[in-house]
C-alpha positions in Angstrom: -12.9 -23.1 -9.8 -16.4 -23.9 -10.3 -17.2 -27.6 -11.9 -18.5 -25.8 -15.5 -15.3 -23.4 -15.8 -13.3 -26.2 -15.1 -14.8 -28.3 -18.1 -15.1 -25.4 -20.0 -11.1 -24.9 -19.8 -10.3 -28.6 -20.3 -12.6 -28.8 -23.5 -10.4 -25.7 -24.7 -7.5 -27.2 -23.9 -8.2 -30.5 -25.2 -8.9 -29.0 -28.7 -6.0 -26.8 -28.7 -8.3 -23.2 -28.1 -6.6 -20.2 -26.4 -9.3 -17.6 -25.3 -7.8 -15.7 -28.2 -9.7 -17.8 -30.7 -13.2 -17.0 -29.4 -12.8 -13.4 -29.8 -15.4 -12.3 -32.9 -17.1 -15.7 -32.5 -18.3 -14.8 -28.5 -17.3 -11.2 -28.7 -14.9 -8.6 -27.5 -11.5 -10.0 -25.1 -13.3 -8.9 -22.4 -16.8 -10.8 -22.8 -14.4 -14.0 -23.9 -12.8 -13.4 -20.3 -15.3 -13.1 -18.4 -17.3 -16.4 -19.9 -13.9 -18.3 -19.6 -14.2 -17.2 -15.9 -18.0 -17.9 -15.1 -18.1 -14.3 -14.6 -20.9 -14.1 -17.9 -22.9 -16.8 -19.5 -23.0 -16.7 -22.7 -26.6 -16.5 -25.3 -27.9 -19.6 -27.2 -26.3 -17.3 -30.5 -22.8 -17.6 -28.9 -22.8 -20.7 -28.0 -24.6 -22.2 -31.8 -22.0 -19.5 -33.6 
């Protein structure tokens, strides 16, 4: 697990947010997946939204 999706998963886990939650905020399941697993970065309008 790379040191960013580590942080990125206890920061959502600290505050209680299931991948679930970012869908329509990041995008589609799938993009939400693949930015939970480094597979995708996301824009500066995903991550201000």
């Amino acid at each position: 697990m790379t040191k960013l999706k580590r942080g990125m998963v206890v920061d959502m886990e600290a505050n209680n947010i299931k991948q679930e939650n970012l869908v329509g905020v990041i995008g589609s399941r799938g993009v939400v997946s693949e930015v939970v697993n480094g597979k995708r970065s996301i824009s500066k309008a995903q991550a201000f939204a």
